[in-house]
GUZA-440243 format. One record per residue (C-alpha): residue number from 1; x, y, z. Coordinates in nm, 4 decimals. Each point is the difference from the previous one (the first is absolute). Layout:
+-------+----------+----------+----------+
! lumti !        u !        v !        w !
+-------+----------+----------+----------+
!   NUM !        X !        Y !        Z !
...
+-------+----------+----------+----------+
***
This chain:
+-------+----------+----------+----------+
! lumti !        u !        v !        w !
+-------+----------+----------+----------+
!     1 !  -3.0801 !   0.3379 !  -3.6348 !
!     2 !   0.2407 !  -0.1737 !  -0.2828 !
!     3 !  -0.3263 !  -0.1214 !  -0.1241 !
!     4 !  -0.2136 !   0.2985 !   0.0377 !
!     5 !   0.2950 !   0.1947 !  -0.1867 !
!     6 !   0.1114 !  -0.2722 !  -0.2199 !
!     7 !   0.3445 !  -0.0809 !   0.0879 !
!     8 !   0.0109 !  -0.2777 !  -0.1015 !
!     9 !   0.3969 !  -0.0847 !   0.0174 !
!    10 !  -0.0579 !   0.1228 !   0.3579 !
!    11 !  -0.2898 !  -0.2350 !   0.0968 !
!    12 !   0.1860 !  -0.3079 !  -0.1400 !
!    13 !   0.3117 !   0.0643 !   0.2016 !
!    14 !  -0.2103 !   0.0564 !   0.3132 !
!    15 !  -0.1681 !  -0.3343 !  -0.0644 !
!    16 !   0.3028 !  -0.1669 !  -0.0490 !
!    17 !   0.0937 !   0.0879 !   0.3269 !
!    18 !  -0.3120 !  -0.1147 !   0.1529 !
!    19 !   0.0854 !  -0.3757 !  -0.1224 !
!    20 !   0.2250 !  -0.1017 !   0.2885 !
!    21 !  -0.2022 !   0.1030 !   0.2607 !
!    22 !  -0.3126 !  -0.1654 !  -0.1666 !
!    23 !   0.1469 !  -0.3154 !  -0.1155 !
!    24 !  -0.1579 !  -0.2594 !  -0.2172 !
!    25 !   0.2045 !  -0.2677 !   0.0732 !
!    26 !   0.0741 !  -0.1714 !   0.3262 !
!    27 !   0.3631 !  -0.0232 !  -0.0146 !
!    28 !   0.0151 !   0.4148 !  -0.0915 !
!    29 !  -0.2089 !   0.0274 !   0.3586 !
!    30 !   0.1811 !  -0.1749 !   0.1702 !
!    31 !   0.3097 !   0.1920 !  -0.0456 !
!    32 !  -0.1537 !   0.3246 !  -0.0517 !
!    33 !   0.1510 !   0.2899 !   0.1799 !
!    34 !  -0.3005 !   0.2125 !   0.0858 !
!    35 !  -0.3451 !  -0.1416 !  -0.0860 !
!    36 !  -0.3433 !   0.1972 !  -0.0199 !
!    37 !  -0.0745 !   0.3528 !   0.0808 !
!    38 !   0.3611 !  -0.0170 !   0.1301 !
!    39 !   0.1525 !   0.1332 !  -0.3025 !
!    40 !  -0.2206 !   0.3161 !   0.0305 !
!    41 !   0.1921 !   0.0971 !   0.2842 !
!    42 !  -0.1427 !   0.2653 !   0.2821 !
!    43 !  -0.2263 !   0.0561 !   0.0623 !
!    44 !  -0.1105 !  -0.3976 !  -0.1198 !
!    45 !  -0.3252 !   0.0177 !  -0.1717 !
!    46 !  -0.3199 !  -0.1801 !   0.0789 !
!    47 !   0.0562 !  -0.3219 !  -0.1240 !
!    48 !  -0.4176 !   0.0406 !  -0.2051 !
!    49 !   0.1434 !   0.3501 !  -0.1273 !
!    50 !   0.2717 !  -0.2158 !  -0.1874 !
!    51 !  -0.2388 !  -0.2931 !  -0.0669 !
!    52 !  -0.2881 !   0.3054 !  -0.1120 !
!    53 !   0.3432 !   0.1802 !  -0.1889 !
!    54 !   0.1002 !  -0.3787 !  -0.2517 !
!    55 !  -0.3702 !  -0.0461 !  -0.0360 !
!    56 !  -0.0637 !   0.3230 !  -0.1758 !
!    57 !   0.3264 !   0.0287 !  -0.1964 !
!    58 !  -0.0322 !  -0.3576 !  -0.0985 !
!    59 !   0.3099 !  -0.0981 !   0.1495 !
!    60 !  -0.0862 !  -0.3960 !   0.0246 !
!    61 !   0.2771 !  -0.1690 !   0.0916 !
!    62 !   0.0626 !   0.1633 !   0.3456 !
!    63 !  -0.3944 !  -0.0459 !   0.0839 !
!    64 !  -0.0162 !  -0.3614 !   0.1480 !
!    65 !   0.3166 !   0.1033 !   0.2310 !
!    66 !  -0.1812 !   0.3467 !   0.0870 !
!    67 !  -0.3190 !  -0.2013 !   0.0880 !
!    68 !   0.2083 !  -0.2342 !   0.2084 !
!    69 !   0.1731 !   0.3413 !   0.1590 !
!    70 !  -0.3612 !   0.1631 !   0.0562 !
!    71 !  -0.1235 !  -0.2943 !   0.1497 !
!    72 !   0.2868 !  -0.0726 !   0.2650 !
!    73 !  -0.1877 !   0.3230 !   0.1325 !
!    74 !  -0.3316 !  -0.2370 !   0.1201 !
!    75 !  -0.2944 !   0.1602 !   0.0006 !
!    76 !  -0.0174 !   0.3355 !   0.1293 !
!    77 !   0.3276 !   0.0620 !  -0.2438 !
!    78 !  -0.2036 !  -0.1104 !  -0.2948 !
!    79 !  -0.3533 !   0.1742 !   0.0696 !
!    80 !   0.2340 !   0.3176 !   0.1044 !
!    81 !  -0.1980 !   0.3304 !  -0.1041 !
!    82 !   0.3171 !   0.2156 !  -0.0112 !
!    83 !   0.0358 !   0.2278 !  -0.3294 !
!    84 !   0.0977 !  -0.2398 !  -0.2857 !
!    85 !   0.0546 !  -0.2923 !   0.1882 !
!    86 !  -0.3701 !  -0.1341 !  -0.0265 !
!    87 !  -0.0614 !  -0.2905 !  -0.2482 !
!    88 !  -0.2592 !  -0.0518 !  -0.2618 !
!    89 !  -0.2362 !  -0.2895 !   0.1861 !
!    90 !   0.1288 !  -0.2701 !  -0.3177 !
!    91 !   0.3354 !   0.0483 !   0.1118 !
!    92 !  -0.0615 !  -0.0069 !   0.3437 !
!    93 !  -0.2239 !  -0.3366 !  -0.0287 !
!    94 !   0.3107 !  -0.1228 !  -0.2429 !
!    95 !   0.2395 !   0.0658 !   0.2826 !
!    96 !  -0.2020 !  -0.1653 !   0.2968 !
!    97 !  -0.0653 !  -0.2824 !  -0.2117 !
!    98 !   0.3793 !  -0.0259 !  -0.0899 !
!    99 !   0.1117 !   0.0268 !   0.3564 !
!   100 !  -0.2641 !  -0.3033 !   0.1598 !
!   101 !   0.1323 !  -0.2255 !  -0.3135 !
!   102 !   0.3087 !   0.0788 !   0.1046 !
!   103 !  -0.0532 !  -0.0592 !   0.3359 !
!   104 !  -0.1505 !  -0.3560 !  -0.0699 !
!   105 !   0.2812 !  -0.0752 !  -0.2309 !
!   106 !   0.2492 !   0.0594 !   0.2834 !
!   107 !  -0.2011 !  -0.2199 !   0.2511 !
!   108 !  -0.0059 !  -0.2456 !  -0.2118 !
!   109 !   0.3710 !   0.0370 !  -0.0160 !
!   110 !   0.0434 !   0.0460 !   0.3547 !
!   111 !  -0.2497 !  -0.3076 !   0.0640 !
!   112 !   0.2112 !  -0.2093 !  -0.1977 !
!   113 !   0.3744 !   0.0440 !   0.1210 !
!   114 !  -0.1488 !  -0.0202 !   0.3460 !
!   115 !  -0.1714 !  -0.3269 !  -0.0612 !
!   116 !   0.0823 !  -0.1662 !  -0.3165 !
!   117 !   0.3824 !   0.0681 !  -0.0545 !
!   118 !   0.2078 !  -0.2917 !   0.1087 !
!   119 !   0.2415 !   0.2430 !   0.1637 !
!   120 !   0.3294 !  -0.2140 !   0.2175 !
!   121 !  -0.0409 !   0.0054 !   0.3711 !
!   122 !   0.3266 !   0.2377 !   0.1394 !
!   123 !   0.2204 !  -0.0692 !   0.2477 !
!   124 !   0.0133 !   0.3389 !   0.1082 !
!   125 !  -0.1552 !   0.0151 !   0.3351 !
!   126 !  -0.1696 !   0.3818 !  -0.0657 !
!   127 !  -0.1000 !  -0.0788 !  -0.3813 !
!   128 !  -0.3802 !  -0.0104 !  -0.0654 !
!   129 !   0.0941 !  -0.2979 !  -0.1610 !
!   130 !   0.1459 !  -0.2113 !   0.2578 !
!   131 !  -0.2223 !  -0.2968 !   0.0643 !
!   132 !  -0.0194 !   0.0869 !   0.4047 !
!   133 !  -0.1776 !   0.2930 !  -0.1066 !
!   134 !  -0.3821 !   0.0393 !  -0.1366 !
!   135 !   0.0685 !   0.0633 !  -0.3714 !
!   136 !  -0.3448 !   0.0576 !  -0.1335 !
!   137 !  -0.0204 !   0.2851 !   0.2731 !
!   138 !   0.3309 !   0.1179 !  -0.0369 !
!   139 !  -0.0018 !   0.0546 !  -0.3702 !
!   140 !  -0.3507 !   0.1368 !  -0.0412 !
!   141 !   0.1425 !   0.2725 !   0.2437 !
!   142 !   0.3301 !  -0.0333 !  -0.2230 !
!   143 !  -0.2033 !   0.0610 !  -0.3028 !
!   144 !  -0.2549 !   0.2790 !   0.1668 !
!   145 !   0.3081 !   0.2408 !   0.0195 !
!   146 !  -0.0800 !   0.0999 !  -0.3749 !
!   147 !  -0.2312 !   0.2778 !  -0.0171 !
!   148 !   0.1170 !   0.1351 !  -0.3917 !
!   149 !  -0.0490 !  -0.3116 !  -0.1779 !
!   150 !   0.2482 !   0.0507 !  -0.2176 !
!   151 !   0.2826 !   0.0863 !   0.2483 !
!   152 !   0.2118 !  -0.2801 !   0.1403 !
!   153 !  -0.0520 !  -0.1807 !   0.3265 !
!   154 !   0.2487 !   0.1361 !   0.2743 !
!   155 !  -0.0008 !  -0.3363 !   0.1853 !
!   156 !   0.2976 !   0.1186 !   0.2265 !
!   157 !  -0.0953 !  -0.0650 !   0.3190 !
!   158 !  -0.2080 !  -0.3447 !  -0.0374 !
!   159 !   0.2500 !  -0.1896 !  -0.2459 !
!   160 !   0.3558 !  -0.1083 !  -0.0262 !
!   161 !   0.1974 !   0.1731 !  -0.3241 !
!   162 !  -0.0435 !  -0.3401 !  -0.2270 !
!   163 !  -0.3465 !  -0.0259 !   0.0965 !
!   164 !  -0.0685 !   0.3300 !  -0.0623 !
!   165 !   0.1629 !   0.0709 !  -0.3849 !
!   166 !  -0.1901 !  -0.3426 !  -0.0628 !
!   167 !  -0.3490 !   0.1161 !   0.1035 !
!   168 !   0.0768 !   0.3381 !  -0.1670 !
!   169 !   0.0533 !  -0.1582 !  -0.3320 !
!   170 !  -0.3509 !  -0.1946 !   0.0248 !
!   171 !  -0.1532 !   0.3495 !   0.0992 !
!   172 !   0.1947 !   0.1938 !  -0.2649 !
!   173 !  -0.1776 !  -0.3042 !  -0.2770 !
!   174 !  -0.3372 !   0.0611 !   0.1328 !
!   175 !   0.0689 !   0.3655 !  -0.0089 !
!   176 !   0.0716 !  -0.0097 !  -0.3205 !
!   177 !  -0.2308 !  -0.2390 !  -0.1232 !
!   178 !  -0.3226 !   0.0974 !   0.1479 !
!   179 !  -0.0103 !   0.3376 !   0.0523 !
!   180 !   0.2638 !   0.1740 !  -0.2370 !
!   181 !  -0.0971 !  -0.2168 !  -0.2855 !
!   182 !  -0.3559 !   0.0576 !   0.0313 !
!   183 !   0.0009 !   0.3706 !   0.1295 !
!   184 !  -0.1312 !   0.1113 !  -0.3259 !
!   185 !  -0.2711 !  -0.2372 !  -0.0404 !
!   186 !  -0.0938 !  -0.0009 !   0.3793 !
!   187 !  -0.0675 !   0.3693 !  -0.0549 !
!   188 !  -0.2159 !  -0.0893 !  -0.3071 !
!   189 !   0.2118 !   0.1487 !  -0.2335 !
!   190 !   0.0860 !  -0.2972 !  -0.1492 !
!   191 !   0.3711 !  -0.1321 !  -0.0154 !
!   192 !   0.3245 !   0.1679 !  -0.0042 !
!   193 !   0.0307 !  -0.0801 !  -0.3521 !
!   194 !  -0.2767 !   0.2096 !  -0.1110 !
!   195 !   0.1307 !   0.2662 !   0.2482 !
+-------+----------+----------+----------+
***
């Protein structure tokens, strides 16, 4: 409507609002206090009726972060036929795309903390990573817990405290690294630069 109208002073504050719940940078995500179609309130919108909304206004910054949103859905979510909240097939083909290199990305990741990471046996008889204990098991079921690839592991129950901030802080680098760094370009929108 600011658009259709032309307020513009309107449409630039609104915008402005959008940026901390569709962040560009990692750090802003990670200590955002509502993310996505959260800010929107209730009733929460179709997360494609905001993706559909920032592709037609041309709001680019908040579309790799919308994708990711839409695509947490899976696949009925993103072929949804509700009013609005259908997507144009090159956004939809962008966004299932996106989420598989994603997905790879974090297998990769997981592949290589569970196998390659010289992580210290622990004394602690219940910690994944005491040497009594099947570790390759243990910490691909460790590392399976993560369904949102970009939200941190909750390693609770199978690791010690120590164990578990350490293993965090590998996740939170490969987080970062491979799938908030190349979000963007996963999408094929190129990099967050360009964005």
């Amino acid at each position: 409507m600011t658009a259709k109208y032309g307020f513009s002073d309107i449409r630039e504050a609104l915008v402005e609002d959008l940026k901390g719940a569709y962040p560009t940078k990692f750090e802003d995500f990670e200590t955002a206090g509502v993310l996505g179609e959260d800010i929107f309130g209730s009733p929460k919108p179709h997360p494609n009726a905001i993706l559909n909304l920032f592709s037609e206004q041309k709001i680019r910054f908040a579309l790799p972060f919308a994708a990711y949103r839409a695509g947490l859905g899976g696949p009925s979510a993103l072929s949804s036929e509700k009013p609005g909240a259908a997507l144009p097939p090159p956004i939809l083909a962008s966004i299932i795309h996106g989420m598989g290199g994603m997905r790879r990305a974090m297998t990769y990741a997981t592949q290589t903390i569970a196998h390659n990471w010289d992580l210290e046996a622990c004394p602690e008889r219940t910690c994944i990573l005491n040497a009594g204990i099947n570790p390759t098991k243990r910490r691909m079921e460790a590392l399976k817990k993560s369904e949102d690839m970009l939200s941190p592991l909750s390693l609770g129950n199978l690791l010690c405290a120590d164990c578990a901030g350490r293993l965090e802080s590998i996740h939170r680098s490969y987080r970062k690294r491979f799938v908030w760094a190349r979000l963007p370009n996963l999408l094929g929108w190129g990099g967050w630069e360009s964005i």
